[in-house]
N, C-alpha and C positions, 0 to 999 in steps of 0.2 A: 903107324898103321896097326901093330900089335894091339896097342892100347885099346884103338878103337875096335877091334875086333873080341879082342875081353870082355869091353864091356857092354858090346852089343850082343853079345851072346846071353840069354837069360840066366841060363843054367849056371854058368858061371860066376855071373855077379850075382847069385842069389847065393852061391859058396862062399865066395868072399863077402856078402853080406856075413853069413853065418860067423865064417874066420873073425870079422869084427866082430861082432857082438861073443865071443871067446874071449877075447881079448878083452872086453870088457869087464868080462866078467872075472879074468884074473886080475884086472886092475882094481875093481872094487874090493875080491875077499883078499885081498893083500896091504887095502890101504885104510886110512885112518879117518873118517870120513866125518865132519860136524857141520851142519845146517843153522843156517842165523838168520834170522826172521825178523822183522820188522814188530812189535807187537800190534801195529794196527793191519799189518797184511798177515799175523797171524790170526787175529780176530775174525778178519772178513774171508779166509778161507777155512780153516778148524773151527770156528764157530759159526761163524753164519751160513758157510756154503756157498757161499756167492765164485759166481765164475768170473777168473781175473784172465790178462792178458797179459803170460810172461815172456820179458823181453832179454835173449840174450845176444850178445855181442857175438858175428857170426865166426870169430875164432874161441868161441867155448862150445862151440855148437856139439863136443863128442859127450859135454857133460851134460847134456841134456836129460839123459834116463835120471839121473841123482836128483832129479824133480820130485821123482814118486817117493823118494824116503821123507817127502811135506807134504806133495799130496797124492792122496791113494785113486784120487778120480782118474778114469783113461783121458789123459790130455792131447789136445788135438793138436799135432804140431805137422808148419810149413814148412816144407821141401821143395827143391828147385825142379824142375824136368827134367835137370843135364844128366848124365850117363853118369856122372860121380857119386852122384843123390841116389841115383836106382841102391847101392849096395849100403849108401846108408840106411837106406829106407826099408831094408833087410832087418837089419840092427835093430833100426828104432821099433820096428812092428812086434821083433822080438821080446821087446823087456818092456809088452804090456802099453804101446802108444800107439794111437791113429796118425797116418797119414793122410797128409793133406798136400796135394801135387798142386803147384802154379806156380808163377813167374810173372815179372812184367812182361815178358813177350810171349809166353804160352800157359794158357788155364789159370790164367793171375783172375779174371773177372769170375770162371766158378769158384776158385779156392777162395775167393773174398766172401763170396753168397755161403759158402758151406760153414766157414770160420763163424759168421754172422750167427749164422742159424744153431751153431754146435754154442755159443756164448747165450742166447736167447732158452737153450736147453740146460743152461747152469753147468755147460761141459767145459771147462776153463781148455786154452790156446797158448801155443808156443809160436814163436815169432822169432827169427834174426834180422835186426831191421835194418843192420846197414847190408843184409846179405841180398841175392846168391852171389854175387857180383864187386859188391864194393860203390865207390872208396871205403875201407875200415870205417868205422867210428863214424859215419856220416848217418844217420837215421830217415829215411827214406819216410814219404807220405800213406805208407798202406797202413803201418802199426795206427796211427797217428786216426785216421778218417775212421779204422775198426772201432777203434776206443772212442770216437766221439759219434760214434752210429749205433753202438749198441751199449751205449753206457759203461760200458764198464773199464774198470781201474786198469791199468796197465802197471803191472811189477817189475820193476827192472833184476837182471837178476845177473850176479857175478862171483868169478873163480880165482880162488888160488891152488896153486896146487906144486910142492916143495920138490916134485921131481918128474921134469917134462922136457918135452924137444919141439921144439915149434920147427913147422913145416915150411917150407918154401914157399906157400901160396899168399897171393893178394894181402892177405888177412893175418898171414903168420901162425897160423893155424895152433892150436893147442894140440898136441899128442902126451898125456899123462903115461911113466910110468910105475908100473908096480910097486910096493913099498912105500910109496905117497902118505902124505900129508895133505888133506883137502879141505877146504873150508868154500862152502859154497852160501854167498849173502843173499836173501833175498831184503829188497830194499823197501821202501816206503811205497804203500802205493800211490798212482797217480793220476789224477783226472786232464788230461790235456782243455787247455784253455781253447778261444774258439779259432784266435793265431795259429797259423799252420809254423809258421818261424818259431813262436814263441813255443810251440807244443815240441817238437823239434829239439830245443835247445832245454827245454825239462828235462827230456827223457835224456840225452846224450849226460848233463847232469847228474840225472838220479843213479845211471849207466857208472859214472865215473865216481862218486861217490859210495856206492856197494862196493865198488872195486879196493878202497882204501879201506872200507871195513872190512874186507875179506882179507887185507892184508898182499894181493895182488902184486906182481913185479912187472913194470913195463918191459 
């Protein structure tokens, strides 16, 4: 009951937002930080400008901000509704990204229309596509029908990082600390084919693949 009274209090979770994004911020000037790019996903965003649709695994979801040291665009990334996401969504607003609120069961069909429309505006999208929820590693139909509705390439994108504690959740959650060693891959981009299965089993692919380039520990 605590809990939920935390984090239904705005004021509150918009501190512990802030608390997080602190903490972020002592994780980055304390760790070591190198970006690995595909050179055809670094061509179609450094050079062309083209808006991609990056996909992380929703237990990297804290490394999310380490985006902007590739691209400088404000990327529009998805958040669930639940009370957990309000203080992420602190965070993320802080170090310079859009949110974008939906879920399969609430504001999943605006957050779809809005993603659409922010892709068609050359604004590239953040995705956790086995998230808010789970199974791990299972890649759900929304990344999958955005990318083949608006065209555009889906990046899969993956972490290592040499000093961390994963969380008790679903997901096993990443919590990096300080002192780190990071390598953040971004991978090949990817057109999903017109198979929902076969588009599906790409990205979980390309997903686990960056992962072994980034040098990754299960």
């Amino acid at each position: 009951m605590k809990k939920r009274t935390l984090l239904n209090n705005r004021l509150l979770a918009t501190l512990a937002g802030v608390a997080l994004n602190a903490y972020g911020e002592l994780f980055v000037r304390t760790s070591r930080i190198r970006i690995q790019a595909h050179p055809d996903t670094y061509r179609l965003v450094q050079e062309q400008g083209a808006a991609v649709i990056y996909a992380f695994w929703h237990r990297h979801a804290f490394f999310v901000p380490l985006l902007r040291r590739f691209d400088r665009r404000r990327v529009a990334v998805l958040l669930s509704t639940h009370r957990d996401a309000q203080i992420v969504a602190v965070a993320v607003r802080l170090r310079g990204f859009e949110v974008v609120e939906g879920s399969s069961t609430r504001g999943g069909l605006q957050a779809y229309h809005f993603l659409r429309r922010a892709l068609q505006h050359c604004q590239p999208v953040c995705i956790t596509p086995d998230g808010p929820k789970g199974p791990a590693e299972l890649v759900k139909s929304g990344v999958i029908h955005l990318a083949q509705q608006s065209g555009c390439a889906i990046v899969p994108v993956s972490v290592s990082c040499s000093r961390s504690h994963r969380l008790r959740s679903w997901d096993r959650s990443v919590l990096p600390l300080p002192l780190s060693r990071v390598v953040v891959q971004l991978g090949a981009p990817l057109r999903p084919p017109s198979s929902l299965d076969d588009s599906q089993e790409l990205l979980a692919q390309g997903l686990r693949y960056a992962a072994s380039l980034a040098g990754e520990c299960p």
